[in-house]
Structures are given as structure tokens and as C-alpha cells.
C-alpha positions as CSV (number, residue, x, y, z in Angstrom):
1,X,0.0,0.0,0.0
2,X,1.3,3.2,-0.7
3,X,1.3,6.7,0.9
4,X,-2.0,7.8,-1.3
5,X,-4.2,4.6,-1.0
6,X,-7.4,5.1,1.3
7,X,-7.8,2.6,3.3
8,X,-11.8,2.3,3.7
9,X,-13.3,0.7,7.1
10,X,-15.8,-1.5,7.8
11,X,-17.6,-3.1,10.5
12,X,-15.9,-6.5,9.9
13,X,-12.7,-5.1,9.1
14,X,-11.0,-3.1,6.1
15,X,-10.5,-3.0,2.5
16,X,-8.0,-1.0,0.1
17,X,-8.4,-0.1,-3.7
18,X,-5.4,-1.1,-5.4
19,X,-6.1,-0.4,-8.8
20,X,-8.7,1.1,-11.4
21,X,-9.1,0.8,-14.4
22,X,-11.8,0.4,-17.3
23,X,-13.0,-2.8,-17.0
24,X,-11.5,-3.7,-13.8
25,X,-10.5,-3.3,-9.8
26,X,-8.2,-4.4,-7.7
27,X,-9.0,-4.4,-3.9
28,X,-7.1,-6.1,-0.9
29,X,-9.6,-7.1,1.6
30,X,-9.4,-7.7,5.0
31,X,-12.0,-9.6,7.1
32,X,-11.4,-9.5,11.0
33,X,-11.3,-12.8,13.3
34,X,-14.8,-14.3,13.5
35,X,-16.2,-11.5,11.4
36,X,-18.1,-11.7,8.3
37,X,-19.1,-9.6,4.9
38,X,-23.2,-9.6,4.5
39,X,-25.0,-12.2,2.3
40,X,-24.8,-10.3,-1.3
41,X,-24.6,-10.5,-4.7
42,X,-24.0,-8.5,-8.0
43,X,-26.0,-7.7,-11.1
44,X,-23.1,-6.2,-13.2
45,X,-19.6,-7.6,-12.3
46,X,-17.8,-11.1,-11.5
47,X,-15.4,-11.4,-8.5
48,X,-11.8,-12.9,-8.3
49,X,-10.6,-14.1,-5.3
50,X,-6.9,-15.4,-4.1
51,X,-6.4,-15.8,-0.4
52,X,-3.1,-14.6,0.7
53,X,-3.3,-15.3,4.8
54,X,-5.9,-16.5,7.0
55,X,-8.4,-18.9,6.9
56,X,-12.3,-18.7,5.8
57,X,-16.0,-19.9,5.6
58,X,-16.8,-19.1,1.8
59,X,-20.5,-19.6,1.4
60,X,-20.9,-19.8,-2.6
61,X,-24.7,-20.2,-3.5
62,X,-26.1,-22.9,-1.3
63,X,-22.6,-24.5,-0.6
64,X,-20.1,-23.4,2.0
65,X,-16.3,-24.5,2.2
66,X,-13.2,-23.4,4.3
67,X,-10.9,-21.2,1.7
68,X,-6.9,-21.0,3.0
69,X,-4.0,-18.9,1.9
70,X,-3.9,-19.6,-2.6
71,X,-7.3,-20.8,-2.6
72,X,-9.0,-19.1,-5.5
73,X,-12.7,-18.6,-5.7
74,X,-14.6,-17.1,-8.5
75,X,-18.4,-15.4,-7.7
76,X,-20.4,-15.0,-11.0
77,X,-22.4,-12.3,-11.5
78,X,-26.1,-12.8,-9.6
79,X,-24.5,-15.9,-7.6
80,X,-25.5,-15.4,-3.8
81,X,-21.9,-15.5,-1.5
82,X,-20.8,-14.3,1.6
83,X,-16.9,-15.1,3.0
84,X,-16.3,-15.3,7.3
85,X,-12.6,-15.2,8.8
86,X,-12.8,-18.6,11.1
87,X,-9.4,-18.1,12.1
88,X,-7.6,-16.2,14.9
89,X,-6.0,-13.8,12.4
90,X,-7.6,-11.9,10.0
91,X,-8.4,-13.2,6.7
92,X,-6.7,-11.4,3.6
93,X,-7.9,-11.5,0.1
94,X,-7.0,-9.9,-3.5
95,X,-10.4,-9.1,-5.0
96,X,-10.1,-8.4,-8.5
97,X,-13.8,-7.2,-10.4
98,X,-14.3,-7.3,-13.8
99,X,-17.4,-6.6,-16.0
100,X,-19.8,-3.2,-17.1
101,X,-20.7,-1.6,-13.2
102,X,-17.7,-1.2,-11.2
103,X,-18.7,0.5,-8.3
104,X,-20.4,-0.1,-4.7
105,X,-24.1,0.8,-6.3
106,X,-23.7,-3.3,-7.6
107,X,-24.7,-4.8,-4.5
108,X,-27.5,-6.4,-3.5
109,X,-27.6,-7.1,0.5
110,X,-29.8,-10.3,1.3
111,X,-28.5,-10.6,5.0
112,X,-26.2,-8.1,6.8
113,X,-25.4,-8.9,10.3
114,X,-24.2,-5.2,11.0
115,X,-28.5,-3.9,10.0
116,X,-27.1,-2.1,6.6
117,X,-29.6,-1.4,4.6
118,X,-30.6,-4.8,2.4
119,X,-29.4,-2.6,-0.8
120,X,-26.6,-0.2,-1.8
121,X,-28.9,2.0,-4.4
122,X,-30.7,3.3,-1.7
123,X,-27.3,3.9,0.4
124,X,-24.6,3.7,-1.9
125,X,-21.6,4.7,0.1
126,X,-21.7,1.4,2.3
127,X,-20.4,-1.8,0.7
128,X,-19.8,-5.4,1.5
């Protein structure tokens, strides 16, 4: 991370933009122990996922499995997921998004433990 790069908190933990461009972003996540993003998908864009430290709960769809440092995970666009840090350090992820919305407004909430609103068009500066 350098000098200029906001790093943007959350209630379960932290996440820093890397890199914009066009058709794609480059985020560094960071999900605190036993913490967890809300339930959510995305009408516009598909997420890339390689876990650099930490280990997690992903919940992809209806399935859920433990995700460890170079574990990759892939989230279509409109496919449900959620990730949870089950370890006792915090779980670290790149995130990279490609496709036509690249911005917070392209989430849907379906279950937020942290009572966020269920949608980001009506409250567009909170994401994950």
C-alpha cells in the first residue's frame, strides 16, 4: 500500500483499492477474526478471489467451504456468497472485479449482520 491509497473501514474489518481501471479493480480485503461480509450479490460484475493469509468460511450459493492462503474462488455475476474469517488472524484477500458496473451501487444485501440497509442503491456509500 502506498502513501495515497485510502484505506476504507468496515464493521468486519477493512478494504484497500489497489487499482482502477476500465474494466477492472483491484481491492485487498481484510475480514477481522470471526467476522463476516453480509450475504450479497452483483447484477453487473464477476469477482476474483486469491487468499493470501488467513483462513475462511466461503458460502458460494447454497454450498459453504473453508478457503486457505492460494485458494481461488470465483463469484459469478447474480450468484449469492458471503466469505467469514474462522481463524484467529484476520483473513486477507485480493479481489479483482471485472465486468460493465464497477462501483459499490452493484450490490445487492440479502442478509447483513451489522443492519445495513438490504441494498446499496438506496445507500450507496456502504459496501460489502
Amino acid at each position: 500500500m502506498n502513501e495515497t491509497t485510502p484505506i476504507n473501514i468496515r464493521p468486519w474489518g477493512r478494504y484497500d483499492i489497489l487499482e482502477t481501471g476500465v474494466a477492472h479493480q483491484v481491492k485487498r480485503i481484510t475480514v477481522e477474526p470471526h467476522y463476516r461480509l453480509s450475504l450479497q450479490f452483483h447484477h453487473f460484475r464477476v469477482e476474483h478471489w486469491i487468499v493470501v493469509s488467513g483462513q475462511g468460511l466461503m458460502t458460494l450459493v447454497d454450498q459453504e467451504f473453508q478457503i486457505n492462503p492460494g485458494s481461488y474462488v470465483c463469484v459469478p455475476v447474480e450468484t449469492l456468497h458471503r466469505v467469514e474469517c474462522i481463524s484467529d488472524e484476520p483473513l486477507v484477500f485480493i479481489e479483482v472485479w471485472t465486468g460493465s458496473l464497477l462501483n459499490e451501487n452493484d450490490i445487492v444485501r440479502v442478509q447483513d449482520d451489522y443492519a445495513r440497509v438490504a441494498s446499496s442503491s438506496s445507500c450507496s456509500h456502504e459496501s460489502y
